[in-house]
C-alpha positions as CSV (number, residue, x, y, z in Angstrom):
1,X,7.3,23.9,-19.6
2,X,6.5,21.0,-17.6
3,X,7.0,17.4,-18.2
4,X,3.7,15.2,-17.8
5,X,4.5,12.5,-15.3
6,X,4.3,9.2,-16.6
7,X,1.2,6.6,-14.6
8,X,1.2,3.5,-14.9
9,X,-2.5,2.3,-15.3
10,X,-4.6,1.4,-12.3
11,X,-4.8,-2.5,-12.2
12,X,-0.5,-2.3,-12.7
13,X,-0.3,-0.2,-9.9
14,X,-2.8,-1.9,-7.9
15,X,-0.9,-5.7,-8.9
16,X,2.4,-3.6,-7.5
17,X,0.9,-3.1,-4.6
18,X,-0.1,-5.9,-3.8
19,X,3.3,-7.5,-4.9
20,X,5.0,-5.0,-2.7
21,X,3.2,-6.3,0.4
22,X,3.1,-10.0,-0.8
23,X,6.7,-10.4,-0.7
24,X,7.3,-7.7,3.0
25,X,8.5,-9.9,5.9
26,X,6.8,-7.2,8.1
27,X,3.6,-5.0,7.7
28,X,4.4,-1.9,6.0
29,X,3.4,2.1,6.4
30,X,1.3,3.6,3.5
31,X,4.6,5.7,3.2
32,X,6.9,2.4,2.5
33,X,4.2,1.3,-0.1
34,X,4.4,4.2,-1.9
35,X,8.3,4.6,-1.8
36,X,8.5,1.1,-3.0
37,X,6.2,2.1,-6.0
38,X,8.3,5.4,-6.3
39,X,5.3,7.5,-6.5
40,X,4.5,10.3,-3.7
41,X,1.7,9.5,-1.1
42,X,-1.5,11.1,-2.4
43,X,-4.9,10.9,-1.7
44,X,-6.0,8.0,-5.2
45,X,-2.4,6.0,-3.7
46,X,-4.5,5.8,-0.4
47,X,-7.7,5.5,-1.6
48,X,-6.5,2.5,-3.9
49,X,-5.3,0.7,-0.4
50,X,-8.2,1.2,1.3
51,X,-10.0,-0.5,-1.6
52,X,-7.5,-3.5,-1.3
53,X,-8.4,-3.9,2.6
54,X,-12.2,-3.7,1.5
55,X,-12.5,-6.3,-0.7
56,X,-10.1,-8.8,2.0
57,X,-6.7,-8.2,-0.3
58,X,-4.9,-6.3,2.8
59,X,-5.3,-5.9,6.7
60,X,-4.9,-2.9,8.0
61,X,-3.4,-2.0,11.5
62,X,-3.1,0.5,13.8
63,X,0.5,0.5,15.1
64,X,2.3,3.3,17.2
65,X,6.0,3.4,16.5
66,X,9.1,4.7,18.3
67,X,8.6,8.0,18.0
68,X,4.7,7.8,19.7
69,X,3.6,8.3,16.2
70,X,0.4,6.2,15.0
71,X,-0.3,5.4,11.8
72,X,-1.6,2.5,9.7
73,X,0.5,-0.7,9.2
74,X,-0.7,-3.0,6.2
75,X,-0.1,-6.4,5.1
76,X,-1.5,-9.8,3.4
77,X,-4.8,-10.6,4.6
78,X,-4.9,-14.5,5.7
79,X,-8.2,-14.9,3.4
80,X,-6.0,-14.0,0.3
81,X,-2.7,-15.6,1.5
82,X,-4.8,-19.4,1.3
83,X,-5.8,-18.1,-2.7
């Protein structure tokens, strides 16, 4: 039998997020957002940040790391760190 995994609703997990990334001294990988909110990365987990760097919450980066790798970085947009 399996166990239903317990969500939190939307607008907490969307106020985590953004708490998660608030308080990062460095812009974090959609990967680190999602470990922080111990959830798995999944397509509504992205979707949700892209929403946030729509409507000016996050920026979003490019960054290539060590390992030649390129992925997205996020953090605090400046338009929401003056709110």
């Amino acid at each position: 039998m399996l166990m239903s995994q317990d969500h939190r609703p939307r607008s907490e997990t969307r106020q985590l997020m953004i708490d998660i990334v608030v308080r990062s001294e460095r812009p974090l990988t959609r990967t680190e957002i999602v470990n922080r909110l111990n959830r798995k990365k999944t397509p509504h987990l992205i979707t949700m940040m892209d929403v946030l760097v729509d409507e000016g919450v996050f920026q979003r980066n490019i960054h290539t790391f060590n390992n030649g790798v390129t992925g997205y970085v996020y953090s605090v947009a400046q338009a929401y760190e003056k709110e």
